[in-house]
N, C-alpha and C positions, 0 to 999 in steps of 0.2 A: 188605396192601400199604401201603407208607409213599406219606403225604400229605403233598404241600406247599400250606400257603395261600397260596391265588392264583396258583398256578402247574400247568400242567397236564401231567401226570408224561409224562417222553419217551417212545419208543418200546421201552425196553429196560425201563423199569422196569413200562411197562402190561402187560411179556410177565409181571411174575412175579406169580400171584396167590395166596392164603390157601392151596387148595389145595396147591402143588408149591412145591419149593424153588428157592430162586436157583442157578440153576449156574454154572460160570464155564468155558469152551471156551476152552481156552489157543491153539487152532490158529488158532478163530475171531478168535479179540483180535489176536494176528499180523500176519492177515490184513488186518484195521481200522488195526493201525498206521500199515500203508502205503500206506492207500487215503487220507486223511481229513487236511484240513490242521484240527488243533484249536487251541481259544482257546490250551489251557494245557497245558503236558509238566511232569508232574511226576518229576523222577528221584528215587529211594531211595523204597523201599516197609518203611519204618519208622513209628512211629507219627507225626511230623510231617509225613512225604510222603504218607501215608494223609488225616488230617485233612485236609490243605490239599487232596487231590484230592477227599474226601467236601463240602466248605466252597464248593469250585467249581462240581463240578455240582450242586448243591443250588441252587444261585444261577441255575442256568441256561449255566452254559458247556460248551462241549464241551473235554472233560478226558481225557487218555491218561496212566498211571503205572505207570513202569517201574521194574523191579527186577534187579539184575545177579543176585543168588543166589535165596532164598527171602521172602517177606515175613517181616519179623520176624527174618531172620535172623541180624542187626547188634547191634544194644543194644538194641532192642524185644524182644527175648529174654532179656537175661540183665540185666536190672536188679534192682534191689532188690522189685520186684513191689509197691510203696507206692505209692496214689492218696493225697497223704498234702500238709498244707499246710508243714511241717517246719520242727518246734520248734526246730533250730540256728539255721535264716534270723532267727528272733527274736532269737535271741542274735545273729546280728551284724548287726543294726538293721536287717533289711530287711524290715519289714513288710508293706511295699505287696504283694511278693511272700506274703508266708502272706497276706494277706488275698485276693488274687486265686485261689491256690493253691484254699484253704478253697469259697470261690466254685467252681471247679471239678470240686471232689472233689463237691460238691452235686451238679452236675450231671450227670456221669459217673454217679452215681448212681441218678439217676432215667431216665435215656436209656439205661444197660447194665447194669439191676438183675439181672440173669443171672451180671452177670462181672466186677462191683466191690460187696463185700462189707464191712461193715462191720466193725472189729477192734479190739479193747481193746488199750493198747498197759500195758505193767506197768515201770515204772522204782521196783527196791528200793531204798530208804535205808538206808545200811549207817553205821558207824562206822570202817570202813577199809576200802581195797581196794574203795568202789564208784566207778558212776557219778558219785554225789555223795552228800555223807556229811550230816549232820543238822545240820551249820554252814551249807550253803548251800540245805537242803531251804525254809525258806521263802523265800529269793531265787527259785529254780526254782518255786515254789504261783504267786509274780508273774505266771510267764513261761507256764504253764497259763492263768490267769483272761485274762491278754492273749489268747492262741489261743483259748479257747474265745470270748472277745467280737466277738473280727474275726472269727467266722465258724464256731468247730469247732461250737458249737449248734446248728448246721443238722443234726448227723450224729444230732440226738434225743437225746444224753446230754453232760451238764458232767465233768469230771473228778472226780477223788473219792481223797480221802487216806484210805489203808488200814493197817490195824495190822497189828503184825507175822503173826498167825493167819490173818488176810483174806489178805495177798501167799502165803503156804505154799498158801492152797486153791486159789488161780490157777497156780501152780507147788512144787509140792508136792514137790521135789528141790533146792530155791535151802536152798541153808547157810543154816543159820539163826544162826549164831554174828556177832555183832554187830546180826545186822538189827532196827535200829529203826523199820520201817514200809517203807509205799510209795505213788506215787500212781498212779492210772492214769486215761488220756485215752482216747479215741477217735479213730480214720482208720479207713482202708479199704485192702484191697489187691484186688489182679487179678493173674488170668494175664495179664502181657505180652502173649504171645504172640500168645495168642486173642483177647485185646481189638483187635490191631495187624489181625488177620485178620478180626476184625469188621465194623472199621472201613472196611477196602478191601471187601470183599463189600456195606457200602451201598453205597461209592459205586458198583460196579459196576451193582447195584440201580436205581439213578437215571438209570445211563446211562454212566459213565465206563468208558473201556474200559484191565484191570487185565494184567497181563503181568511174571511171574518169570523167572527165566531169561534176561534183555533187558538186556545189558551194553550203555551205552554206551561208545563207543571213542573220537569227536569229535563236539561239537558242528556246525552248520551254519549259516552267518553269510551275511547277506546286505547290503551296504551297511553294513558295521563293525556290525551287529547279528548277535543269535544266535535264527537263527529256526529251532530244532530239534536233532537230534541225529541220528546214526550209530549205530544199534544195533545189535549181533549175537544172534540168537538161535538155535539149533539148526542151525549151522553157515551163516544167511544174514545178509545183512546189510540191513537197514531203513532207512530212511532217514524219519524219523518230522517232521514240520512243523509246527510251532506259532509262533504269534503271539506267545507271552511261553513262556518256561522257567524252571521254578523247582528249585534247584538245593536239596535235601532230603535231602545223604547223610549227615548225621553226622559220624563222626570222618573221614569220604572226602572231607569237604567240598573242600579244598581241590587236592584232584587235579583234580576237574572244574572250581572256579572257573580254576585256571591251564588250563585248554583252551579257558576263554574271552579269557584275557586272559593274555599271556606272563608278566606282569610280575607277577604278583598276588606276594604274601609271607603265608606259611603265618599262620592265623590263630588254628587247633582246636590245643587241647592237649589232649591224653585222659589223664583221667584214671579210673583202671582200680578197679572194686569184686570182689572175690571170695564165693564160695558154696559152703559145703559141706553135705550132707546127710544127717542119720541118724537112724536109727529113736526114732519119737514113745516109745518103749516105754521109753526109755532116759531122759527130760528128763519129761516127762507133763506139758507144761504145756497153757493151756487157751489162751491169748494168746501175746502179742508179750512178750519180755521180755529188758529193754534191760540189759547187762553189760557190763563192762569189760573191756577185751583186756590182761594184764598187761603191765607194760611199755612202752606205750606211748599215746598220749593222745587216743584213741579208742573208739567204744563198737562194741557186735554186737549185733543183734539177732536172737533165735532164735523162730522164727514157725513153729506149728502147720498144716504141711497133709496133710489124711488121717492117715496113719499114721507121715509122716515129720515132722521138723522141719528149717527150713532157715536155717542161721546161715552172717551178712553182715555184711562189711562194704565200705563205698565209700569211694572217693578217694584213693587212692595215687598219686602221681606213675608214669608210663609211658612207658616211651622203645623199647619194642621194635618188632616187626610188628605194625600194627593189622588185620593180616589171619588172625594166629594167636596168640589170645588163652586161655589156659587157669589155671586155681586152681593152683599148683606148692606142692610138699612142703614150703618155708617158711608158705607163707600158710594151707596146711591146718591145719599145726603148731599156727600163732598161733590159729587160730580155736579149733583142740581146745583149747589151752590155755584160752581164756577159758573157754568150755563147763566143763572139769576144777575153774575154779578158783570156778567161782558156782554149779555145782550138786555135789552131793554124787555123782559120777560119774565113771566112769573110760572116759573116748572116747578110741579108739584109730583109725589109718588103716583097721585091718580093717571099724572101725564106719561107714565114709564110704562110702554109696550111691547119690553123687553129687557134680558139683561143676563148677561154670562160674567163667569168667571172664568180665566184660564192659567196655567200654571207652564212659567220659561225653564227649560233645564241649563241654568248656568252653573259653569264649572270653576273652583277657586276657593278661595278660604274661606270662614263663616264670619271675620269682620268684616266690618264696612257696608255701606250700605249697596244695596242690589243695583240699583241705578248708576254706581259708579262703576260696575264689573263689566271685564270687557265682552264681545260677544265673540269671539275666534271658537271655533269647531275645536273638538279635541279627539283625533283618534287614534287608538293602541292596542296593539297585539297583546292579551293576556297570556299570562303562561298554561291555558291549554288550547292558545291557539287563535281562541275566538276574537274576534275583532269588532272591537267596542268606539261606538263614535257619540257623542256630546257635544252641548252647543251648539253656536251657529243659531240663525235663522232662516225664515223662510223665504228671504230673499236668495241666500246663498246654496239653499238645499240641492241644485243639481251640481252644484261642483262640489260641494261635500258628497254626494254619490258616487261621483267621478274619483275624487281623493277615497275615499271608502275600496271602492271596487279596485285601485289603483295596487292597493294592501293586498286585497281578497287575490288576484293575479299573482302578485310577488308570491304568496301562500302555497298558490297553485301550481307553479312555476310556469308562467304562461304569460307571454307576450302581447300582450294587445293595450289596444289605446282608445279612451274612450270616443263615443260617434253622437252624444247627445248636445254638443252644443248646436248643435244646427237640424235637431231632431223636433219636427212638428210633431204636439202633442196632436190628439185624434179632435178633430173638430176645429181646429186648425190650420191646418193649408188649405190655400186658397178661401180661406175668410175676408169680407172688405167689413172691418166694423164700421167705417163712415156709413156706407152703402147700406147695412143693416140697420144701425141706430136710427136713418132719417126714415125706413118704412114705419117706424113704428108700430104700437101695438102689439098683436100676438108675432109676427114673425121677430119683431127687436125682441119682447124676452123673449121666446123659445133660441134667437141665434144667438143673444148676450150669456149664454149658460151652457147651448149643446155645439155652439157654433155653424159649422157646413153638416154637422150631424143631426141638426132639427129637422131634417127631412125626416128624420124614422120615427120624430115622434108626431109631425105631421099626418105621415103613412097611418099612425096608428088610427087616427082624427078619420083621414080620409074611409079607414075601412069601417068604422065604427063612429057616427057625429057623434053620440052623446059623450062621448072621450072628451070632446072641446067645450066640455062644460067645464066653468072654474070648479075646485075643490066647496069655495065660497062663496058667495056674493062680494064685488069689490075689491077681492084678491087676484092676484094674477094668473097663479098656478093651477094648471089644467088639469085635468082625473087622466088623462094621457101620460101625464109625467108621472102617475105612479105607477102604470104600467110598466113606462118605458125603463123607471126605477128598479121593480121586480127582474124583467127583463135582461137586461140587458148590466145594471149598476150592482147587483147583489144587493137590493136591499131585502131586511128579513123582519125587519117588524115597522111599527107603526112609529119607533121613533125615530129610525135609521132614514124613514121617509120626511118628517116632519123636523129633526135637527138638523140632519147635514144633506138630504139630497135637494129640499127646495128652500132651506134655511127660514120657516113656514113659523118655526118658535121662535127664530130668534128676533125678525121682526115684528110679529104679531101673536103675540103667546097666546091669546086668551082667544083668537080668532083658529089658533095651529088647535088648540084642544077640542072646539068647536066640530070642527075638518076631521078629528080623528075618527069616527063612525064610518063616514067616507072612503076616507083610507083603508080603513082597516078591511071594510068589505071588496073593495078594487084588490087590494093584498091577498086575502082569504081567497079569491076566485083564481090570484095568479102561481099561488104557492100552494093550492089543495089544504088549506088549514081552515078546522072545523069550526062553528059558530062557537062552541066553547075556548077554542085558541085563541078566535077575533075580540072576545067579548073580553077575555084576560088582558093583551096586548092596549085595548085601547082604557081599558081603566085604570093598569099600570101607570099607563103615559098622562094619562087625565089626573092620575094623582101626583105623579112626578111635580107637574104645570101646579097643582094647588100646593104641593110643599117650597117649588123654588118660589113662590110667590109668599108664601109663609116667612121664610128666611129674609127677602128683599124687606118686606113691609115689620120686620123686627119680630114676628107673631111666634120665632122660636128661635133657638140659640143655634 
């Protein structure tokens, strides 16, 4: 059980002990909603609106965090997967930021060593056609020793300039025609996803009561203040009451701000990053490695996971729906290209086994381009009260919660300080990922995802073998884990299972759609939903998989 000093853990967290896992009763939290006037309403259950509700009740407040679709299932989903202090922010003088960044990727680490791993990142020195050519490789060795002094030392390794032979044994596919060397640093990356659903499972942990599915519709104002919100969930409507509201949606931001205040003027610019995915078998590389997208003045980075490799990039200007966001048959194009033209390999659409789109909420003017805007959090009290936060990423998400809750306190008039930097998330303490990684197999994934908590999906194995059947053939993911999903994660349908709890689409799409039958019936047994539910649920999702595949392969606008 997680301990806070000097505070004496609520009612909800004394229920979870060593033995059993944290559950989360979607019906029951419902129910809480609308019994319970709390300090603090968090809306958007992305990783900021997670932090700032984990940062709350940590502190001692009583905290409600609502989510209109799935946790995670906004841009806490589909980002660039980098805990990372980001060597661009150096080049355009923002240091404070990588030095804070760096600071945080530290602790992320040592609080969710389950689910932020540490990763060599490989930038080649080429004589044309790279990132950067061997005229500005020691201007860029500056801009390494800078990172690593504010802070990349913390991650246990300094950078290190490699010869042409050393960059080939990291990436063993990279043309070697021109390449004059390479260097390579150190970050970390995470599953999004799971880290954002971590993160909410403490704070439910401690006492906060967590809730997907819970669209706000309007806020609820009392004497020109906003003390709560109107939520719908499962066809009722909620009327949910808190003392201060913190408004945590992302690129949604401003929809809600303007339900507080008529007059508000749009502030989020989203700027949109793309991902495509294909087989490790293809690129063999062993790290992160940074290439140049032809033609234009940006890099991709292609990053090893399991058997696939998944090449990105961020910050494209975006003017579409920020509610239907997808990687389209240009931007796959661009990215094979880069792929095609740095390693010795020929990726085609056929090769693509996956691919998201995601949408950054940066905050600032609407010229210039998106890649040059800074990334500093922005948050402020509106005039009725509510407390609006922007920007930032998801390296920096728990001390934007900290700074969040910091407000929410001043609001409340209440004295406390936050207890999350040294707060293991659950699955957590007392994890050895060395010790895990070298068992390999089923106990490396199940502890690379639940951490010291793969016992309860174990337990489930142990009480029921046919649980430790894969979902697949070839896949890793066990019919346990959708149990332990139902269970214990709040998942509610067949895509809450297959996007964000085993991230089942995003590597393997046309293998996740395959799986959904599976799922759907494992789900249907654990949620009492009729063979008419299950049958809707998985043809949804099965058509979902046939329209984003439509879109990627150009087959519709």
């Amino acid at each position: 059980m997680l301990k806070l000093p000097g505070r004496r853990p609520n009612s909800a967290a004394a229920k979870a002990t060593p033995g059993a896992p944290v559950t989360l009763d979607r019906r029951r939290a419902l129910r809480r909603l609308g019994d319970t006037e709390f300090d603090v309403l968090v809306i958007g259950g992305g990783i900021t609106g997670a932090y700032t509700a984990l940062d709350a009740v940590s502190r001692g407040l009583s905290v409600a965090l609502v989510e209109r679709d799935d946790f995670a299932s906004g841009t806490s989903s589909k980002s660039s997967k980098m805990v990372h202090g980001g060597l661009r922010y150096i080049e355009q003088g923002n240091v404070n930021l990588v030095r804070h960044s760096l600071l945080e990727r530290h602790r992320f680490r040592r609080n969710a060593p389950h689910l932020v791993q540490r990763l060599p990142f490989l930038f080649p020195i080429l004589e044309q056609e790279g990132v950067f050519d061997a005229r500005i490789a020691k201007a860029f060795e500056g801009l390494l020793w800078t990172y690593d002094l504010v802070g990349g030392w913390r991650i246990g390794r300094l950078h290190q300039r490699l010869t042409p032979n050393e960059v080939l044994s990291h990436a063993p596919t990279l043309r070697a025609d021109h390449l004059k060397g390479g260097f390579m640093y150190y970050d970390s990356r995470a599953d999004d996803a799971r880290l954002t659903l971590t993160v909410v499972r403490t704070a439910a942990h401690l006492g906060a009561v967590v809730a997907n599915g819970a669209k706000v519709e309007r806020l609820l104002k009392s004497g020109g203040r906003v003390r709560g919100a109107e939520v719908h969930a499962d066809g009722e409507q909620i009327d949910v009451r808190a003392r201060v509201v913190v408004n945590a949606t992302g690129v949604w931001t401003d929809g809600i701000d303007a339900l507080a205040d008529d007059a508000h003027r749009p502030q989020v610019r989203p700027a949109k990053g793309v991902h495509i995915v294909v087989p490790w078998s293809k690129i063999r590389n062993d790290c992160t490695v940074t290439v140049p997208i032809p033609g234009r003045a940006r890099r991709a980075t292609c990053t090893r996971w399991g058997d696939v490799v998944v090449l990105g990039t961020t910050d494209t200007d975006y003017t579409g729906s920020i509610d239907d966001v997808h990687c389209t048959r240009e931007e796959m194009q661009f990215l094979l290209d880069g792929a095609n033209v740095a390693f010795d390999v020929e990726l085609g659409p056929d090769d693509v086994l996956g691919s998201y789109g995601g949408l950054r909420p940066l905050v600032g003017g609407k010229e210039g381009a998106t890649l040059d805007m800074r990334r500093d959090h922005h948050i402020e009290v509106g005039t009725g009260g509510m407390v609006t936060v922007t920007g930032g990423k998801l390296t920096t998400s728990r001390h934007m919660g900290e700074l969040v809750v910091d407000k929410v306190a001043g609001l409340l008039g209440s004295k406390t300080r936050s207890r999350t930097t040294k707060l293991p998330l659950l699955g957590g303490a007392g994890y050895d990922a060395e010790a895990v990684s070298a068992s390999g197999g089923t106990a490396a994934h199940l502890g690379g995802r639940y951490g010291t908590e793969a016992r309860f999906v174990s337990a489930l194995i142990d009480e029921n073998p046919e649980l430790g059947e894969p979902l697949l053939p070839g896949q890793p993911h066990l019919k346990a884990e959708v149990v332990y999903a139902a269970r214990c994660e709040m998942a509610r349908s067949v895509d809450d299972v297959l996007s964000r709890r085993t991230r089942l689409r995003l590597f393997a799409r046309d293998a996740s759609a395959a799986a959904a039958p599976v799922v759907g019936e494992l789900l249907g047994a654990e949620l009492g939903l009729d063979e008419a539910q299950i049958a809707e649920q998985v043809r949804s999702y099965q058509n979902e998989i046939a329209r984003e595949k439509s879109i990627l392969l150009g087959d519709q606008a």
